[in-house]
KEMI-497938 format. One record per residue (C-alpha): residue in one letter; x, y, z. Coordinates in Angstrom, 1 decimal, padded with zeros to 4 digits. Layout:
<nodes>
a,X,Y,Z
...
</nodes>
This chain:
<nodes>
x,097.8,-003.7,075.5
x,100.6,-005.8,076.4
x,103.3,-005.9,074.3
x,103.4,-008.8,072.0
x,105.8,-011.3,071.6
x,108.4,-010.6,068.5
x,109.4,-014.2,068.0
x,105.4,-015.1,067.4
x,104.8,-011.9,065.4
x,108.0,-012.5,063.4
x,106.3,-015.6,062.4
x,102.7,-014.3,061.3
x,103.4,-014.2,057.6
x,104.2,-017.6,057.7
x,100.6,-018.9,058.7
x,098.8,-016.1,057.2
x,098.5,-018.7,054.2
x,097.2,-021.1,057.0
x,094.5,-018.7,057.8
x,092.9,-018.1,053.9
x,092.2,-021.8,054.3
x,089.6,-020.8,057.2
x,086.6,-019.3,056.7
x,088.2,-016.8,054.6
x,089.0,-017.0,050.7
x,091.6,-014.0,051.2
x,092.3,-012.7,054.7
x,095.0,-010.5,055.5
x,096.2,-009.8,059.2
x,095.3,-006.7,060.7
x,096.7,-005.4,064.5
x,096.5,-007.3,067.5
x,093.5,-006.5,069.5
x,095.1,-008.6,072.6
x,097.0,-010.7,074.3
x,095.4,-013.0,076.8
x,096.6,-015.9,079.3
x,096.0,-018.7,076.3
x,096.2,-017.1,073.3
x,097.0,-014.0,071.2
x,094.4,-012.7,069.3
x,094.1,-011.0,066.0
x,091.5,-009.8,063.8
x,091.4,-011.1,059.5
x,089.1,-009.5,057.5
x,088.7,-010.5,053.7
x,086.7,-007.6,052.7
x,083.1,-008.9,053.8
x,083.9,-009.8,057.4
x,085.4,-009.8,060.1
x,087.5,-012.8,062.1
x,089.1,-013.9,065.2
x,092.6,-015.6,064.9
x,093.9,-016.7,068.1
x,097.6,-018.1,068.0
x,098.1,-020.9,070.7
x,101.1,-021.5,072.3
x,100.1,-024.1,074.7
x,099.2,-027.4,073.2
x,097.2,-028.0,075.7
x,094.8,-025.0,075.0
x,094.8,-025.5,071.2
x,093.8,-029.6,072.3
x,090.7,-028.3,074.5
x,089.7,-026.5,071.5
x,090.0,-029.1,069.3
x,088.2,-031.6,071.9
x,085.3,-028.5,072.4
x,084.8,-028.3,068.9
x,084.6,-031.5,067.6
x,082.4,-032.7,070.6
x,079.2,-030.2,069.7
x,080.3,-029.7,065.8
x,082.6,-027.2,063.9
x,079.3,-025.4,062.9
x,077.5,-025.5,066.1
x,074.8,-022.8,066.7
x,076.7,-022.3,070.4
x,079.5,-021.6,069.4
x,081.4,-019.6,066.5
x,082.2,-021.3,063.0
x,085.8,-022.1,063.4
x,088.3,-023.9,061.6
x,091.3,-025.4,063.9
x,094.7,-025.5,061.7
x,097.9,-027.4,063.4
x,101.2,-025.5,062.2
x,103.8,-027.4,060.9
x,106.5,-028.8,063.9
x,109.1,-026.1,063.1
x,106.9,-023.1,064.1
x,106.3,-025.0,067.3
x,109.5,-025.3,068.0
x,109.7,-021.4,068.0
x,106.9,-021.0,070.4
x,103.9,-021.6,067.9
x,101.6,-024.3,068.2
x,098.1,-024.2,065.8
x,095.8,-021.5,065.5
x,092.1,-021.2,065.1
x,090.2,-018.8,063.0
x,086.6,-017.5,064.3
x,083.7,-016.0,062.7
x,083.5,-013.0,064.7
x,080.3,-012.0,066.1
x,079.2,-008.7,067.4
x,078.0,-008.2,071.3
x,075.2,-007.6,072.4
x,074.1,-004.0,072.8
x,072.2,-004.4,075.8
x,070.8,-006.5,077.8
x,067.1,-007.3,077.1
x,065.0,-009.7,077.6
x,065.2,-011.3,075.0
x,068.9,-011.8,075.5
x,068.5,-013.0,078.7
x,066.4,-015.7,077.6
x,068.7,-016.7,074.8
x,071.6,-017.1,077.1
x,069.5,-019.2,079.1
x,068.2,-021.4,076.1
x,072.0,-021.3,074.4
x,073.3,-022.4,078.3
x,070.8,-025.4,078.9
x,071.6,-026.6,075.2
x,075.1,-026.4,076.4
x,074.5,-028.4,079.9
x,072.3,-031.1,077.8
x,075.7,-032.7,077.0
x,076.4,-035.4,080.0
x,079.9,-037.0,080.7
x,078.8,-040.6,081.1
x,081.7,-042.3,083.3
x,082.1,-041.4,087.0
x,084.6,-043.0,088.9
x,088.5,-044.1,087.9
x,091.3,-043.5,087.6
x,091.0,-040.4,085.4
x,087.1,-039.4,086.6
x,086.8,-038.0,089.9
x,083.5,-039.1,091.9
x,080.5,-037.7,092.6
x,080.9,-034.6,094.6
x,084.5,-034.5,094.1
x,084.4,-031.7,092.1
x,082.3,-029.7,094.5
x,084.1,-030.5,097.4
x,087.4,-028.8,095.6
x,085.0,-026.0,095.1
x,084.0,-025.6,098.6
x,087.7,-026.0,099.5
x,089.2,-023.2,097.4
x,086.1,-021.0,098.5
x,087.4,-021.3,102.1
x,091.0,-020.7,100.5
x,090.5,-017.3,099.6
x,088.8,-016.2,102.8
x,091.9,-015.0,104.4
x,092.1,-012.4,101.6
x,089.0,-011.1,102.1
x,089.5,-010.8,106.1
x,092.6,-009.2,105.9
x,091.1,-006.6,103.6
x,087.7,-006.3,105.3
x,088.1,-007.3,108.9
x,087.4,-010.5,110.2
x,083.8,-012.3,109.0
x,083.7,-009.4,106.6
x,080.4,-008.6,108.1
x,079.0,-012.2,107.8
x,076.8,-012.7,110.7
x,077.9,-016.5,110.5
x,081.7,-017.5,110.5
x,082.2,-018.1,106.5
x,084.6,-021.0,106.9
x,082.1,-023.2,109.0
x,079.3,-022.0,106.7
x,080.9,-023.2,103.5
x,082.4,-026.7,105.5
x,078.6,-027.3,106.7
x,077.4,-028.1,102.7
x,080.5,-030.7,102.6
x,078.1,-033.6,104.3
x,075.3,-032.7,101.6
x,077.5,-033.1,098.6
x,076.6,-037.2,097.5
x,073.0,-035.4,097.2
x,074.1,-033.8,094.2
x,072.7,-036.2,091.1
x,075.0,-036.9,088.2
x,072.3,-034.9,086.0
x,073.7,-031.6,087.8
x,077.4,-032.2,086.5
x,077.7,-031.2,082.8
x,080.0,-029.7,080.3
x,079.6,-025.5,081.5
x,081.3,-022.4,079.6
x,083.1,-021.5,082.9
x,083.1,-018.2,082.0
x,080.0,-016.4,081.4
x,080.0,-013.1,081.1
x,078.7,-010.3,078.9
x,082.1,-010.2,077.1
x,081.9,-013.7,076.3
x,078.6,-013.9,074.3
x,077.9,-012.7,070.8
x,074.7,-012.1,068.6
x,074.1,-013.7,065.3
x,071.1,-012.5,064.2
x,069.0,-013.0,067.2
x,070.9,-015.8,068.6
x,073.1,-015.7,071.3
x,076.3,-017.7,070.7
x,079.2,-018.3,073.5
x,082.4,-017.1,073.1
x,085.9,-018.0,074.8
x,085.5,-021.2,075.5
x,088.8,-022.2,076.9
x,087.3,-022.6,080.3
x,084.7,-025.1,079.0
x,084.8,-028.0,080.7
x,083.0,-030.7,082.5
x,081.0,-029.6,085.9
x,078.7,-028.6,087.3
x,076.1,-027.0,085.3
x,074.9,-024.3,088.5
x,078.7,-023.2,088.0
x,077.3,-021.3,084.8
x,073.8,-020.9,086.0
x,074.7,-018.6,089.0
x,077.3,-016.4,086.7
x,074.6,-015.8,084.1
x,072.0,-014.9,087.4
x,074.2,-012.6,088.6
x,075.0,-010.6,085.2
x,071.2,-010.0,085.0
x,070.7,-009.0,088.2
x,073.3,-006.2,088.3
x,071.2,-004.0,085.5
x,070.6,-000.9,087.0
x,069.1,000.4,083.8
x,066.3,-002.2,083.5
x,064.1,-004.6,085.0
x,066.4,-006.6,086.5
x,063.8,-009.2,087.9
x,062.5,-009.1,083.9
x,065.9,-010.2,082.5
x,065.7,-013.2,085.6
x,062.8,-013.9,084.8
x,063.5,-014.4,080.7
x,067.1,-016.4,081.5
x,064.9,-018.9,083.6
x,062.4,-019.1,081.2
x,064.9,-019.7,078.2
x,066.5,-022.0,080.8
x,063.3,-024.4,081.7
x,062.2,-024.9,078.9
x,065.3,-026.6,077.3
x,066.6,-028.2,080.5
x,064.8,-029.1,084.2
x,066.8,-028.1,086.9
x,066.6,-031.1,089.5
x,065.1,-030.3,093.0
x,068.5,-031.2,094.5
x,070.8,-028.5,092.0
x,067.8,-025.8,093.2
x,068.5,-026.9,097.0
x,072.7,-026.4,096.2
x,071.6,-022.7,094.3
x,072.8,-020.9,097.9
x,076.4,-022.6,098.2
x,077.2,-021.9,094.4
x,075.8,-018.4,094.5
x,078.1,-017.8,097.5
x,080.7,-019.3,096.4
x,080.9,-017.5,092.8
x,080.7,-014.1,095.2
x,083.5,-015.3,096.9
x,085.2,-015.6,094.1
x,084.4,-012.4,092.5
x,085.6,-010.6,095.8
x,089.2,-012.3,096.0
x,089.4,-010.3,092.7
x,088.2,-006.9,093.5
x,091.1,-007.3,096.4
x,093.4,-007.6,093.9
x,092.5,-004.5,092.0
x,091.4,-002.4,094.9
x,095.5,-002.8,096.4
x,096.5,-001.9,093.2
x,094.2,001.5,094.1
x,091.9,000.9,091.5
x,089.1,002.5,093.4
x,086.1,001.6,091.0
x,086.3,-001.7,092.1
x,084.7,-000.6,095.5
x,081.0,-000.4,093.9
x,081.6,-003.9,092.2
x,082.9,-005.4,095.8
x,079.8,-003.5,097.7
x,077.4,-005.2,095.3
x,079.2,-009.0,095.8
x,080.0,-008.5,099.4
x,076.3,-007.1,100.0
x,074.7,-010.5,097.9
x,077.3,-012.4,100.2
x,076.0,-011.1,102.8
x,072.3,-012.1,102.0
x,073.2,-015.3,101.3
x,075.1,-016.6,104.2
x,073.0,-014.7,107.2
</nodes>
């Protein structure tokens, strides 16, 4: 664990009141269990449960939380209870904007079928929720947003070529490959760009009950919904320890039968699938130079789906 910041510890008994005015009648701080990009992060307990208190110090992040919660409801069944609490301007001064206390919800054990067809219910819920404006000043147009995709997909090519050699075994060249969906984009409808998680991964969902519920949702946003779609597809399908085409089978069928996928988002599947592999192998680079070898099965499996893909 990184070490955490003294000013912003210095300063946690001074919202601890702030945080009994969550969910919890009387919490009391216990150690940092991390320290992320956007937030630290702290369990409460009150004796009955646990929570999650994250202490922002953007005002930005704490704002996208604030927008995420109020748009599907402080009690939404996607999402964690949470109560949002803005500190007082002093504290923010020191480096201390708001904080939000979580019900904290355990992960899943396994992945099972019935899991997989809970993410894909709780993910189709989530990609029900349309942005209604395109256009503007302050929308970007239709097939804007995956044209900056294909764009930073070609971006971090050049990593993977000087690690892999050039093509990195692709039978076709990768750039021209991604650049020949750019002329296709205006067939995207507006019903394939909703609010996504951005995120998805097994880390990132929790159980209550037999629900699955989304967690971490600074990443949420407004896109498109094949963005999450192609994450979740991939977590299943990397199970070695059970029926992998099973678990696909459940997310689709959790997924259909809460939203239709369009005939155009099924015909863009291949560029967002290649794309998210992309992706996912510009960071195993990263951690492979820093000699962390066990990246080299995780990088097999995305450069070998890649590779079925493209050719």
């Amino acid at each position: 664990m990184r070490e955490i910041s003294k000013t912003r510890h210095s300063l946690l008994p001074r919202v601890e009141h702030l945080i009994k005015r969550g969910l919890f009648e009387a919490g009391a701080l216990v150690t940092p269990v991390g320290r992320g990009k956007k937030a630290l992060v702290y369990l409460v307990r009150d004796g009955k449960k646990d929570g999650v208190v994250r202490l922002f110090n953007d005002p930005l992040r704490f704002l996208r939380y604030l927008r995420v919660y109020s748009l599907m409801g402080f009690n939404s069944p996607l999402f964690p209870a949470c109560r949002l609490v803005r500190i007082e301007p002093g504290l923010w001064a020191r480096g201390l904007f708001a904080l939000s206390v979580e019900e904290r919800l355990a992960m899943p054990r396994s992945l099972s079928a019935g899991f997989s067809e809970g993410l894909g219910r709780v993910l189709a819920r989530l990609h029900l929720v349309k942005r209604d404006k395109w256009g503007g000043l302050f929308w970007p147009s239709k097939g804007e947003c995956s044209r900056i995709m294909i764009h930073h997909t070609i971006s971090r090519i050049g990593a993977l070529e000087r690690y892999w050699g050039e093509g990195f075994g692709l039978s076709k060249n990768p750039r021209d490959w991604f650049l020949s969906w750019e002329s296709r984009l205006d067939e995207l409808e507006v019903s394939g760009y909703q609010l996504v998680h951005g995120d998805i991964a097994i880390g990132n969902t929790g159980m209550r009950g037999d629900e699955v519920v989304l967690l971490d949702l600074v990443r949420l946003r407004f896109a498109f919904a094949l963005e999450d779609v192609v994450a979740a597809l991939d977590m299943v399908r990397r199970q070695k320890s059970v029926d992998s085409q099973a678990l696909e089978s459940a997310f689709w069928e959790g997924y259909l039968a809460n939203r239709v996928l369009s005939a155009t988002e099924r015909g863009f599947l291949p560029l967002f699938e290649a794309a998210f592999h992309v992706k996912r192998l510009k960071r195993a680079v990263k951690h492979l130079k820093k000699g962390e070898i066990w990246w080299n099965q995780r990088a097999s499996w995305h450069l070998g789906q890649l590779r079925q893909i493209v050719n």
